[in-house]
C-alpha positions in Angstrom: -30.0 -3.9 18.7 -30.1 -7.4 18.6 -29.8 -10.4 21.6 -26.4 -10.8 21.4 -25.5 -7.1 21.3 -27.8 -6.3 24.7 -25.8 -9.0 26.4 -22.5 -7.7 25.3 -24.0 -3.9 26.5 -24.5 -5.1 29.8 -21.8 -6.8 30.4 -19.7 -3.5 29.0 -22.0 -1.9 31.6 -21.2 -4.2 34.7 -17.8 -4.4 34.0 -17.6 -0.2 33.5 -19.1 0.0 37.1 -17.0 -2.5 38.9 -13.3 -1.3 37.4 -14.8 2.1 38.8 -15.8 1.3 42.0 -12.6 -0.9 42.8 -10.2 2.0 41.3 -11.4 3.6 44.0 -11.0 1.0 47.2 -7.9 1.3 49.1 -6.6 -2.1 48.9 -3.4 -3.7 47.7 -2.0 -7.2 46.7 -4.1 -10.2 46.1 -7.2 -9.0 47.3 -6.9 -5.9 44.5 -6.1 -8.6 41.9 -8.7 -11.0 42.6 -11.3 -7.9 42.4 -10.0 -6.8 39.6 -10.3 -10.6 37.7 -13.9 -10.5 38.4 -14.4 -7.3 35.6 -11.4 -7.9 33.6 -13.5 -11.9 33.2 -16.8 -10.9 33.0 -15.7 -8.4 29.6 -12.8 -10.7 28.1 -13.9 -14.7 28.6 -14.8 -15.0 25.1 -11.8 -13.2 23.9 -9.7 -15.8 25.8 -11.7 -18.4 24.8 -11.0 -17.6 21.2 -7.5 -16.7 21.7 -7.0 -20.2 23.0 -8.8 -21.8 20.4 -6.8 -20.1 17.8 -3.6 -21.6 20.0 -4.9 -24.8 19.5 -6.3 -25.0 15.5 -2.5 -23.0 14.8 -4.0 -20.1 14.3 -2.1 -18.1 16.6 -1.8 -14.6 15.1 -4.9 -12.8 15.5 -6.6 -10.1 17.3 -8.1 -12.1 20.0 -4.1 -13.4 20.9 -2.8 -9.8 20.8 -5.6 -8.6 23.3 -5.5 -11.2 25.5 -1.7 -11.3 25.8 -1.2 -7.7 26.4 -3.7 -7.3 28.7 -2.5 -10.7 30.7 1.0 -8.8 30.5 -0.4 -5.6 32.0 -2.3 -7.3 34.7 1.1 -9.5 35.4 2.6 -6.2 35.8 0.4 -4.6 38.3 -1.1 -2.0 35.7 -4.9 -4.3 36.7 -7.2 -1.0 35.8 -4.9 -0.6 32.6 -5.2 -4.3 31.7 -9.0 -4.2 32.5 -9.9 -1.1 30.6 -7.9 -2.5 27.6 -10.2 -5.2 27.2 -13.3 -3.4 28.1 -12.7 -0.4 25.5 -11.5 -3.0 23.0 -15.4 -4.8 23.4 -17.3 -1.4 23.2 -15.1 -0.9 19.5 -16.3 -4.5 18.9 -20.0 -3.4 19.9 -19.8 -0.5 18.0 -18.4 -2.8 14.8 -21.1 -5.1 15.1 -24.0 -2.8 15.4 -22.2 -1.0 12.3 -22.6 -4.2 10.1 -26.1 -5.3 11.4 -27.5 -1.6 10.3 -25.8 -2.1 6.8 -27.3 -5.9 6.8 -30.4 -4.2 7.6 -30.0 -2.4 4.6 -29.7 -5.3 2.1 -32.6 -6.7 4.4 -35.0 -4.2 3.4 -34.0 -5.6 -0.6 -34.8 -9.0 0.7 -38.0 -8.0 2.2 -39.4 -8.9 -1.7 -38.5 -12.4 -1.3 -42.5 -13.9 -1.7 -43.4 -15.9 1.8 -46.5 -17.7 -0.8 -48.2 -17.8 -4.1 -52.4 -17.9 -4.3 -54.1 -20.6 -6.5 -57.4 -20.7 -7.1 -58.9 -24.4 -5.7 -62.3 -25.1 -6.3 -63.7 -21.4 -6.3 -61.2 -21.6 -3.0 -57.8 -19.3 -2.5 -54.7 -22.2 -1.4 -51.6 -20.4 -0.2 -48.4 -22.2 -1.8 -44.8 -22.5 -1.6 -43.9 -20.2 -4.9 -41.7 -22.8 -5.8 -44.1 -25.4 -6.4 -45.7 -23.0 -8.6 -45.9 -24.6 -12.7 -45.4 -22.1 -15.3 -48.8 -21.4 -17.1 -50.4 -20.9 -13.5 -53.2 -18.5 -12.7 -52.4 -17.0 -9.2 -54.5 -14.2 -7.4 -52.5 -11.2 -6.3 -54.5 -9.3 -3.4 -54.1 -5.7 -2.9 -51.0 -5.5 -0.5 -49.4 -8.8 -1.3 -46.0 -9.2 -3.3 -46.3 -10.6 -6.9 -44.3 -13.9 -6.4 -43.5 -15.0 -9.4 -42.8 -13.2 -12.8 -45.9 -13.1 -15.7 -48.9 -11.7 -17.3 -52.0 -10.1 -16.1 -55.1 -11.8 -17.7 -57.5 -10.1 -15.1 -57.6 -6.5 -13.3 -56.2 -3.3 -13.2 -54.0 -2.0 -10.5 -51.1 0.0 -9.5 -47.7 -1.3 -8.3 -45.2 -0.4 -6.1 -42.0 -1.3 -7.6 -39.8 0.6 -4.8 -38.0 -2.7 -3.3 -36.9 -3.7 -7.1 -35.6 0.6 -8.5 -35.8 2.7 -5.7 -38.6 4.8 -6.8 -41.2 5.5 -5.2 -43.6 6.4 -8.0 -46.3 4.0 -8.3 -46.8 1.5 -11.9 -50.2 1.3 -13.6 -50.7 -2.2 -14.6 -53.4 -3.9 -16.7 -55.1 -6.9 -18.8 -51.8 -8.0 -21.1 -49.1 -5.8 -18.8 -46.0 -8.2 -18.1 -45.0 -8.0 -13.9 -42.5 -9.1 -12.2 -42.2 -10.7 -8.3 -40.9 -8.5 -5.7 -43.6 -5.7 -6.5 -46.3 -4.9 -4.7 -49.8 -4.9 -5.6 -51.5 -1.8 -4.3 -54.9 -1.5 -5.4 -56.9 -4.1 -7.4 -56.7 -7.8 -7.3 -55.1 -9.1 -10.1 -54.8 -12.1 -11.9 -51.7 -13.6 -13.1 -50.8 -16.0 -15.4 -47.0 -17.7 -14.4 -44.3 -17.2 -17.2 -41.3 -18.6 -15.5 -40.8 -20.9 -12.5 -39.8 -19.3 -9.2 -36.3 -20.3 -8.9 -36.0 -18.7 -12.4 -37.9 -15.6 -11.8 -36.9 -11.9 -11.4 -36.9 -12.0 -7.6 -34.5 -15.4 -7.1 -32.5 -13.9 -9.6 -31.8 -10.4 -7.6 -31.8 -12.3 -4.5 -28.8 -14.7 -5.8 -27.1 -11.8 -7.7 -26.8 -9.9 -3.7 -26.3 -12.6 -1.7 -23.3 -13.5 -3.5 -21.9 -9.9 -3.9 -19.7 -10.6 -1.3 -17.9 -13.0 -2.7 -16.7 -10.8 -5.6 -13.8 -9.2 -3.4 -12.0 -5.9 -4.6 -8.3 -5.8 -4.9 -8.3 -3.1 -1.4 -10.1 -6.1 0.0 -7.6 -9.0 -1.2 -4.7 -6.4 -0.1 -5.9 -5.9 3.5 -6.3 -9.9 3.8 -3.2 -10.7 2.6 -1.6 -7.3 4.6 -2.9 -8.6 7.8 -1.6 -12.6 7.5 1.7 -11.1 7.3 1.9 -8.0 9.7 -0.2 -9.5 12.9 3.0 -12.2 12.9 5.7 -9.2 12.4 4.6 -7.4 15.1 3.9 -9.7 17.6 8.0 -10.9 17.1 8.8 -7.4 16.9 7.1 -6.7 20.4 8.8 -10.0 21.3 11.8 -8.2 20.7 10.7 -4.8 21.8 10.8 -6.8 25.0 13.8 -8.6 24.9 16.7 -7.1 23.1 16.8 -3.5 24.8 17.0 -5.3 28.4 19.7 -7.5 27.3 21.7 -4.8 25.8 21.6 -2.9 28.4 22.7 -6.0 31.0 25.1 -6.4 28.3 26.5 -2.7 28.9 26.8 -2.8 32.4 22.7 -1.1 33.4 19.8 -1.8 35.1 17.8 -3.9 32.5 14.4 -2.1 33.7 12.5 -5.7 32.4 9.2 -4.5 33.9 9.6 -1.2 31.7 10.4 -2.9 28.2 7.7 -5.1 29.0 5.3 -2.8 29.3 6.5 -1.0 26.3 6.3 -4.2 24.3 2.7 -4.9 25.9 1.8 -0.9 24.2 3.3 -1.7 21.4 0.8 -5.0 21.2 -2.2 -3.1 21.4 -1.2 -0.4 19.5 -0.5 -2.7 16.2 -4.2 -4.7 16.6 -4.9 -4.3 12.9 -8.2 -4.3 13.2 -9.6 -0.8 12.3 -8.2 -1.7 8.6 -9.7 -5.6 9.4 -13.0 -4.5 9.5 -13.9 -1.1 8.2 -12.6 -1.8 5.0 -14.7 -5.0 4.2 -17.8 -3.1 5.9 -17.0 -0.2 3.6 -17.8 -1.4 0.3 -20.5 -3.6 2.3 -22.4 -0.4 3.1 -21.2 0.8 0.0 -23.1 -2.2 -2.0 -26.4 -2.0 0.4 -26.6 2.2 -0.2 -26.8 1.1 -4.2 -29.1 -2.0 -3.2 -31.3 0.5 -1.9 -31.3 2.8 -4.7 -32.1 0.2 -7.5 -28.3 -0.3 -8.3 -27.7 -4.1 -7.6 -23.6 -4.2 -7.9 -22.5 -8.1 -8.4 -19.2 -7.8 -6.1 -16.9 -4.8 -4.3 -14.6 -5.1 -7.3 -17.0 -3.7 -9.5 -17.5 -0.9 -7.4 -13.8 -0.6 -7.8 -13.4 -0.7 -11.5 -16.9 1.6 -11.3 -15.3 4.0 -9.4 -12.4 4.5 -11.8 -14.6 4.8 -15.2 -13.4 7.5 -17.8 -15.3 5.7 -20.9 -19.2 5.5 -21.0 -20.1 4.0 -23.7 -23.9 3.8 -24.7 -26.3 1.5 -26.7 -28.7 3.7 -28.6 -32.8 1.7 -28.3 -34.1 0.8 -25.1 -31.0 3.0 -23.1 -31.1 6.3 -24.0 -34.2 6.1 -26.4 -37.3 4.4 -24.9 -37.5 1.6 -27.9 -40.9 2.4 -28.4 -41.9 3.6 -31.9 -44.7 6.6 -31.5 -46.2 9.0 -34.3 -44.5 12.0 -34.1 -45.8 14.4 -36.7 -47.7 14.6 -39.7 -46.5 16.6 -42.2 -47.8 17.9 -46.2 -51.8 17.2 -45.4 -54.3 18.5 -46.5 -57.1 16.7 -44.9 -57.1 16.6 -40.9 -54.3 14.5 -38.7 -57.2 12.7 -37.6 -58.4 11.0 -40.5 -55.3 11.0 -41.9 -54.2 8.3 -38.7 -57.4 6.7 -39.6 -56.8 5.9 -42.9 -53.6 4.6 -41.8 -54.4 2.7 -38.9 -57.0 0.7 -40.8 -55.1 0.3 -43.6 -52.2 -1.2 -41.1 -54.6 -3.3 -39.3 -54.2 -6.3 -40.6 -49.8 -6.2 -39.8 -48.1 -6.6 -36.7 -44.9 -4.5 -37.9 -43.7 -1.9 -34.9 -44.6 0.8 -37.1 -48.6 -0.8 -37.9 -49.0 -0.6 -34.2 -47.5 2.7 -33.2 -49.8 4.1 -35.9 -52.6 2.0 -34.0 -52.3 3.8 -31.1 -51.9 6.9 -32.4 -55.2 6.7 -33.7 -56.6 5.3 -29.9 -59.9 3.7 -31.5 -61.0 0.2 -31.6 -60.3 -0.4 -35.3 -63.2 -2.0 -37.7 -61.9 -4.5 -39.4 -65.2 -5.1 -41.6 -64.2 -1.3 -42.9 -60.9 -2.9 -44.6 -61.2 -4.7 -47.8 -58.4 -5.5 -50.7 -56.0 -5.9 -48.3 -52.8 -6.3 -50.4 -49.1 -6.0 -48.2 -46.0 -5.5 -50.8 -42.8 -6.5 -49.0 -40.1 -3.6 -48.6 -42.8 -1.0 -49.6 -46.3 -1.0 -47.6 -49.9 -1.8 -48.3 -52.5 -0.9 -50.2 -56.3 -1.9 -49.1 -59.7 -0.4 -49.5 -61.2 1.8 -46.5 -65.0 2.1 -46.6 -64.6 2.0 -50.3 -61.8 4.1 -51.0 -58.4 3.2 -51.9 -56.0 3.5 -49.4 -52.0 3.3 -49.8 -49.8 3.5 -47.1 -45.6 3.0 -47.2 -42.1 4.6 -48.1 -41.0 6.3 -50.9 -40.8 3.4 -52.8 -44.7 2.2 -52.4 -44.8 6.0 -53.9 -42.5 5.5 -57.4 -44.3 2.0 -57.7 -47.7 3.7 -57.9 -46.4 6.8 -59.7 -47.6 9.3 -57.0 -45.5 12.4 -56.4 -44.6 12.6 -52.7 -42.8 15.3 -50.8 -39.5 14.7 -49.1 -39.6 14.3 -44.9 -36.5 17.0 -43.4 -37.4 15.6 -39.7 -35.7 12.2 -38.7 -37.3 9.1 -38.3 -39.5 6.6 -40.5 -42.1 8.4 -42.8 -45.0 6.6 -43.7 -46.6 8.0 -47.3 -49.9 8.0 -47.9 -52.0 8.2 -50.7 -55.9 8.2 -50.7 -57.9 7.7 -53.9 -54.8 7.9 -56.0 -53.7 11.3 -54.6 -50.8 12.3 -52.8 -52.0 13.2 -48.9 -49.3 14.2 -46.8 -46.9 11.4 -45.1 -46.5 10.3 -41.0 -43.3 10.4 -39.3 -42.8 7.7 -36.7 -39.9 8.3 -34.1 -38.2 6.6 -31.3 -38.9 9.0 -28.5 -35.5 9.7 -26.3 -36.0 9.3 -22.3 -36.9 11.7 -20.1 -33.5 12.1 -18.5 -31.4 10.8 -20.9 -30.1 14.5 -21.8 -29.5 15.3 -18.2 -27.9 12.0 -17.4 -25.2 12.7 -20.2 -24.4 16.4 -18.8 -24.5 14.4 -14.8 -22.0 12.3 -16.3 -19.6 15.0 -17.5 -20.0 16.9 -14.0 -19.0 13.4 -12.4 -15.5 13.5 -14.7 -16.3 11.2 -17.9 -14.1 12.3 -19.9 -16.0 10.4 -23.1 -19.5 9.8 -23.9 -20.4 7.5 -27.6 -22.8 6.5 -29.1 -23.1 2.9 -30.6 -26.5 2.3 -32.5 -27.4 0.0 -35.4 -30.0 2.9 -37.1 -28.9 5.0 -39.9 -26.2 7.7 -39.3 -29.1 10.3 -39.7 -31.4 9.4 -37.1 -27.8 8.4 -34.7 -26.4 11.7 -35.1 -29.4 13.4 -34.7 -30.0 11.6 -31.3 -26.5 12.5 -30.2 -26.7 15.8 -30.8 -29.7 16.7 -29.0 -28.1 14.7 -26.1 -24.8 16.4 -25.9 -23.2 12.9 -27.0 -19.4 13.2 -27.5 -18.9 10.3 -30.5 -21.5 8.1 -32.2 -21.0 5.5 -34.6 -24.0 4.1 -36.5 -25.2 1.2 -39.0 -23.6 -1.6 -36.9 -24.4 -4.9 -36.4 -24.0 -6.8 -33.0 -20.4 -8.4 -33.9 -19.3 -4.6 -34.8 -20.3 -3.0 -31.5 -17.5 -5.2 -29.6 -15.4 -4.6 -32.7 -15.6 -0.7 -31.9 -15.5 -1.2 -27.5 -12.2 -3.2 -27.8 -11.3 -0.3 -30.2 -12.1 1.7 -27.6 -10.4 0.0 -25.4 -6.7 0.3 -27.3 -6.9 3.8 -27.2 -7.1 4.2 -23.9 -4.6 4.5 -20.5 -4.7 1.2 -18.1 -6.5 3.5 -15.6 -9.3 4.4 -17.5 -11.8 2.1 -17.1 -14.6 1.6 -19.7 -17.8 1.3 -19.1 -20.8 0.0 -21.5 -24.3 0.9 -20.8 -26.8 -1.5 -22.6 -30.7 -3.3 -22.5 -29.0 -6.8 -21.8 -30.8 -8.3 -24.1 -29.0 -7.8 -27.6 -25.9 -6.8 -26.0 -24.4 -9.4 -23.8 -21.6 -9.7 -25.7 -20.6 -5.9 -25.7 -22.1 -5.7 -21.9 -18.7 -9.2 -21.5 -16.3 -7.3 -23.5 -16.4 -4.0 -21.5 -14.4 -3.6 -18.5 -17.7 -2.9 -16.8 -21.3 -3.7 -18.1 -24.0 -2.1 -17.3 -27.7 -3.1 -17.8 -30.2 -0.6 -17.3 -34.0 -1.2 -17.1 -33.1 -4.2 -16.5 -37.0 -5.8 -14.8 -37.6 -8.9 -15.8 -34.2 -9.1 -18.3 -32.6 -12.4 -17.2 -29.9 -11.7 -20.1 -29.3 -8.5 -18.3 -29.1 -10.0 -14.6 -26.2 -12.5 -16.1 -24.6 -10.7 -18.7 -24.1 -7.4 -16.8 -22.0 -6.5 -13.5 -24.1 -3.8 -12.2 -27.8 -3.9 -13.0 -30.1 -0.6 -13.2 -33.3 -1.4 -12.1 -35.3 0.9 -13.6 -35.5 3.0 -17.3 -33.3 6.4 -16.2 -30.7 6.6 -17.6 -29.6 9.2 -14.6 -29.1 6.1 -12.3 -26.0 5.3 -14.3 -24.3 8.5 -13.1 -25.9 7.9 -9.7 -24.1 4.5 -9.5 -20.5 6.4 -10.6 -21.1 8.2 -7.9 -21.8 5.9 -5.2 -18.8 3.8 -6.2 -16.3 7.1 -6.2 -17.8 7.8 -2.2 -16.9 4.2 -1.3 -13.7 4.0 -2.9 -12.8 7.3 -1.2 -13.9 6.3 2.2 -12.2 3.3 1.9 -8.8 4.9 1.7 -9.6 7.5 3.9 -9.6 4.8 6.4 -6.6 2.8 4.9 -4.4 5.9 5.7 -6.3 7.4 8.7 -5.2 4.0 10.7 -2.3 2.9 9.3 -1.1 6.2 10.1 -2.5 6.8 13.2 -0.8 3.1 14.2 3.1 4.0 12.9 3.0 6.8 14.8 1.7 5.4 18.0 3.9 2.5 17.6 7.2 4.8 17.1 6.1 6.2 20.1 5.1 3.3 22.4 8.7 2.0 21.2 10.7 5.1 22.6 8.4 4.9 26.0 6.4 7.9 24.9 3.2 6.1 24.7 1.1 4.2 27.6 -1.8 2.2 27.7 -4.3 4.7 26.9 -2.9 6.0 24.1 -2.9 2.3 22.9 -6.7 1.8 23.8 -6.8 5.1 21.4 -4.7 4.0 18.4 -6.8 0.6 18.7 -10.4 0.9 19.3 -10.3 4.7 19.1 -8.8 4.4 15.1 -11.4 1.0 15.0 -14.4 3.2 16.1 -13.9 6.2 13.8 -13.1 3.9 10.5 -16.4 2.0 11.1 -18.5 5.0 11.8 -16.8 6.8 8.4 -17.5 3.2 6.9 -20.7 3.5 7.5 -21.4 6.6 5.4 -21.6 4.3 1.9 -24.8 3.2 3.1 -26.1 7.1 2.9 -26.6 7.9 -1.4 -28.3 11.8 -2.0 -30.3 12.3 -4.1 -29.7 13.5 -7.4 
């Protein structure tokens, strides 16, 4: 609890105990109103204040005008405890509102926590703390174990682990070594590491998610937009119609020949005032998708704006890139198949052969083979384009390519049945077996297609620009509904707007991409999505909700967040708007006093914050 909430708790306090204690003296006339200012002042000043400064800017028609008005009226009237404990109970719901949005503030906070206070340069064999934004790209800075990496780059000294917790909401720790690209906002846990600078701060991964949430706000959802617009025109309508609540009935009944009863209309109208403060809807709906927006912060789901979270919430279509999203993008040796000398020196012929390309596949073969390689081994090193290479190993001749590096040679090879590139080799002129070389699918990525369908996707494809038999393999295995394969960039938004035509103007779709390659599919969508997204500028601009991590199960994580805000925000549009016509028809008709208007006011306020402030709770999966 912050300064200015303690202040506002003892004053609640003070004013609590002296509306009490006077209650409860027997005294009448001036002397009971003149006790009774000194409560009803110390609670309500500022409310006055700003109900007369909203007088005098022409601002009239707010909640600080309809509090202090009907509780000048009731005090007017002789109701003084009434009149008091309106304004009193109408500060604790403003207490409770404000302590409400500091804890969802606190929230986003905790995400802002891995804004970098410095950046260390080495001076003269001397560590100089610096304002990371006078940091030059190419910079060596010293990250200590327990300081935050403040600006993005590449190790060129030490190992360590990193936590990466503030960026994806994981707790697992990151190894990180010599050549390893990091990113600011982690934190360096174990070893001291050296860093070479890649981008400027202002530029870096950090500034970028720090921008991309401070401006979330901004971004308003059409609940939002209807609420503002709702309350410019209702807190005028039913300030008239208590106007006339308080006027017309008395008249009519002059009119007719009755006692007017001027004190009892007033009153009515006075209810009736409280009663229709919109502000339960005012706040808890704005402080809903707030919460809503800090619960994903804090699960490494950085949403751009509350209409996002709308349109998220109302998704039908998830549409998927294939590399990078649901596969990991990162060619590996997968089997070795028709050999008949052993997998190891079968990889070792290969990888030495391969040694002097930097092709994907030369390097996945590399590392299959987990030895420093020997260049001095490799002689006749000859690379034919479109087929492979042939070289000399310790003497003996080496080829290594597709089918067609095969027929060119006039070797007989035997046919791959698994999907995925297949690497022939020949040794000494003889056929000896062939490697296949796969992108590996994710972890998660099959469970993550099956979450989805629980959550109520109706549609899960497929867009990938690899042949239709390594797509439809991949689809298959995760429980994909459509792929389409072969395409190039300009054909992937051909097929989403496709996509798009066939469906309702309900359904949303969303597309699911790296960010890099697909900005223009990641635009096109009525949502983007960019998962593992650190360190992917393309992905922080293109996309409207950013995954901050690899799994692909944060996408049905981030459905689901958006679905419990939506639904909590119109639990609350329909719990107080209904709550406030039926306390209104009744304060109208005489049925309803001043209490039961403290309850349709900061009762309704109270409970729509607290169920507001559920968003900012996300289980986990």
């Amino acid at each position: 609890m912050n300064k200015k909430q303690k202040k506002m708790l003892i004053r609640i306090i003070i004013s609590l105990v002296l509306v009490v204690v006077f209650s409860q003296l027997p005294v009448e006339g001036y002397l009971r109103f003149g006790l009774f200012m000194i409560p009803y002042l110390i609670i309500g000043y500022d409310i006055l204040k700003k109900a007369c400064k909203g007088i005098r800017n022409k601002q009239v028609f707010d909640e600080n005008f309809l509090m202090a008005v009907a509780t000048i009226g009731a005090i007017l009237l002789g109701d003084y405890t009434e009149g008091t404990a309106v304004m009193l109970f109408y500060q604790i719901g403003e207490l409770f509102q404000s302590y409400a949005v500091g804890k969802s503030r606190r929230n986003i906070s905790e995400l802002m926590d891995i804004r970098p206070d410095y950046a260390n340069v080495e001076n003269n064999g001397q560590l100089e703390q610096v304002d990371p934004d006078e940091v030059a790209v190419g910079t060596i800075i010293v990250v200590q174990p327990g300081e935050k990496v403040p600006i993005d780059g590449v190790i060129t000294e030490g190992t360590s682990t990193l936590n990466t917790s503030a960026l994806t909401g994981e707790s697992l720790p990151r190894s990180a070594k010599v050549g390893d690209e990091v990113i600011s906002g982690c934190i360096n846990m174990t070893g001291l590491l050296k860093i070479r600078t890649t981008k400027e701060f202002g530029e870096s991964t950090v500034s970028k998610i720090l921008e991309l949430v401070e401006n979330s706000s901004s971004r308003k959802s059409k609940s939002e937009n209807f609420i503002s617009k709702f309350a410019k025109y209702y807190t005028p309508a039913v300030c008239y119609g208590a106007l006339a609540l308080a006027l017309i009935p008395p008249i009519v009944l002059l009119i007719m020949g009755k006692p007017a009863m001027w004190g009892d209309w007033i009153y009515r109208a006075l209810t009736f005032l409280v009663i229709s403060c919109p502000c339960a809807l005012v706040i808890s709906i704005p402080l809903s998708f707030f919460a809503g927006i800090g619960g994903a912060s804090n699960q490494g789901v950085l949403v751009k704006g509350s209409n996002y979270l709308e349109t998220l919430a109302q998704t039908k279509y998830v549409v998927f890139d294939k590399t990078g999203t649901m596969t990991q993008g990162v060619f590996e040796v997968s089997g070795i198949h028709h050999n008949e000398m052993s997998d190891e020196k079968l990889l070792e012929y290969a990888a030495l052969a391969e040694c002097s390309s930097s092709h994907p596949i030369s390097k996945s073969l590399q590392k299959a083979y987990g030895k420093p390689v020997d260049r001095n081994r490799v002689t006749d090193i000859e690379e034919i384009s479109g087929n492979g290479v042939i070289a000399k190993v310790d003497g003996v001749s080496v080829a290594a390519g597709n089918a067609k590096l095969m027929k060119k040679l006039g070797i007989a090879y035997q046919e791959c049945h698994h999907v995925g590139t297949v690497v022939h080799m020949a040794v000494d002129g003889r056929y000896a077996g062939h490697i296949l070389i796969s992108d590996i699918i994710k972890p998660h990525a099959k469970e993550a297609i099956a979450e989805l369908k629980k959550a109520g996707i109706s549609r899960t494809v497929m867009l990938t620009g690899d042949s239709r038999r390594v797509a439809d393999q991949v689809a298959t295995e995760l429980g994909i509904d459509e792929v389409y394969s072969e395409l190039l960039p300009a054909d992937k938004v051909t097929k989403v707007e496709e996509l798009l035509d066939k469906k309702t103007a309900k359904e949303k779709l969303a597309f699911v991409g790296d960010g890099i390659n697909d900005a223009p599919v990641l635009s096109r969508a009525d949502i983007g999505i960019a998962m593992g997204a650190l360190g992917s500028d393309a992905a922080i601009e293109a996309a409207d909700i950013v995954l901050m991590d690899d799994d692909p199960l944060k996408i049905s994580k981030a459905i689901k967040i958006a679905r419990k805000c939506i639904r909590i925000v119109y639990e609350n549009i329909y719990f107080a708007i209904g709550i406030k016509v039926l306390c209104l028809l009744l304060g109208a008709i005489g049925l309803a006093n001043m209490w039961m208007a403290i309850f349709a006011d900061v009762g309704v306020m109270i409970i729509a914050v607290l169920n507001a402030i559920r968003a900012l709770f996300v289980k986990k999966l």
